[in-house]
C-alpha positions in Angstrom: 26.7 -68.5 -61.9 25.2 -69.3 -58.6 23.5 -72.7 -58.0 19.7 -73.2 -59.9 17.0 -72.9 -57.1 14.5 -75.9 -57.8 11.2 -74.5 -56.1 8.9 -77.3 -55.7 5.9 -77.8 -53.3 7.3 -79.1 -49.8 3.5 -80.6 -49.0 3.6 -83.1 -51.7 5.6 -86.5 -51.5 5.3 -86.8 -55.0 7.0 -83.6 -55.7 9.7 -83.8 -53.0 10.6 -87.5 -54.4 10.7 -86.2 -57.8 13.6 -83.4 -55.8 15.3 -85.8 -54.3 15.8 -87.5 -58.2 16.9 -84.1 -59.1 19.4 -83.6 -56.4 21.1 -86.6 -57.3 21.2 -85.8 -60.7 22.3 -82.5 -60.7 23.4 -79.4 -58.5 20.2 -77.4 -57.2 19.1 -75.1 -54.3 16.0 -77.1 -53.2 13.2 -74.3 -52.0 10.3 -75.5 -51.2 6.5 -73.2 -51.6 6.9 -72.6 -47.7 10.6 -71.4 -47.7 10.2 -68.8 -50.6 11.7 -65.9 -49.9 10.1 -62.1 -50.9 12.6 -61.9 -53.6 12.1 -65.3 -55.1 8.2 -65.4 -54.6 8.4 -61.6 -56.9 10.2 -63.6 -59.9 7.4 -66.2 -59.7 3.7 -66.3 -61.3 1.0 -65.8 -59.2 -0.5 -68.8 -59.2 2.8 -70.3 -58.4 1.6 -72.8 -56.3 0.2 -74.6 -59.2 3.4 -76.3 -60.9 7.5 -76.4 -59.9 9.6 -73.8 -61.0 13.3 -73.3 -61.7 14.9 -69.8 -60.8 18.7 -69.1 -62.3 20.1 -66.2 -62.4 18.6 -64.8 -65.6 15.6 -66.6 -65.6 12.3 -68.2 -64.0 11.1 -70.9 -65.7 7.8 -72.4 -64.6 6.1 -76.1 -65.1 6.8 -78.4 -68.3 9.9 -75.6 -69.0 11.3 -75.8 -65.5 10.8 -79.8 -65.8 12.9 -79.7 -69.3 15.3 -76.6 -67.8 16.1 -78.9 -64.6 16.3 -82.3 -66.8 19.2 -80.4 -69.2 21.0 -79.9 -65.6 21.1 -83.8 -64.7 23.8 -84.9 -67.2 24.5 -86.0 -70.8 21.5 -88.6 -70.8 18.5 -86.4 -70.0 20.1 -83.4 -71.8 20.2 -85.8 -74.8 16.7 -86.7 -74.2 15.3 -83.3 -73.9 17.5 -82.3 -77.2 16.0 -85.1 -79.2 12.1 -83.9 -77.9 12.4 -80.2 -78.4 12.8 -81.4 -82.6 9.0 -82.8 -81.9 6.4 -80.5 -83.7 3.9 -78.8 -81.3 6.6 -79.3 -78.3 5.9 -76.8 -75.8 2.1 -77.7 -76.2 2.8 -81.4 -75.7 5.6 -80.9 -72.8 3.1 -78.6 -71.2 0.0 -81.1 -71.5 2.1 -83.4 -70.5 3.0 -82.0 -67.3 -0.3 -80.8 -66.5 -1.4 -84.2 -66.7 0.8 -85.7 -64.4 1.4 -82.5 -61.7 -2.9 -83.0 -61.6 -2.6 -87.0 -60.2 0.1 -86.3 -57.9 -1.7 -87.5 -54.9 -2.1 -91.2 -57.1 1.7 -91.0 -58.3 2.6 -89.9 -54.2 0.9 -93.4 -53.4 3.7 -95.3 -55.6 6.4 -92.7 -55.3 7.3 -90.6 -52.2 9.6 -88.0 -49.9 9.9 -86.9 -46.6 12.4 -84.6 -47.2 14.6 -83.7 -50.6 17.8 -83.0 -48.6 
């Protein structure tokens, strides 16, 4: 299986510090919105620009379910985690309300928390 590709937007700090956590955690391809390839940009939404996204080999998954798909890939404590929250009722509407909430204030969460560069 080739490496996940993380695809994240490469103009926010927030999002590229939130990367850089990933990186550590786990084995990704970082790709950032201006490095997308034809290819990759053809297995993404259109209105990709508006959450991250995680591209394996089978699958794109896009917002709260690529932020759940790369947490499973960051060890035995997140993948627990994400285990005990996908039991919650209403789940995918919470994890996606969830992340909509904070992906919409990442210019305030930048000012606390923020990248240069993933790699």
């Amino acid at each position: 299986m080739a490496t996940p590709r993380l695809v994240y937007d490469d103009d926010c700090g927030f999002c590229m510090w939130c990367v850089r956590w990933a990186l550590w955690l786990g084995e990704f391809e970082p790709v950032g919105f201006s490095e997308l390839s034809p290819d990759q940009k053809a297995r993404l939404p259109d209105d990709y620009e508006n959450c991250m996204h995680l591209l394996t080999d089978g699958a794109a998954y896009s917002c709260g379910e690529a932020l759940t798909q790369t947490a499973e890939r960051c060890g035995p404590v997140p993948r627990a985690v994400v285990g005990l929250a996908r039991k919650l009722p209403r789940w995918e509407a919470i994890r996606e309300k969830g992340y909509r909430w904070v992906a919409d204030r990442r210019a305030i969460w930048g000012r606390y928390a923020s990248a240069e560069c993933p790699q």
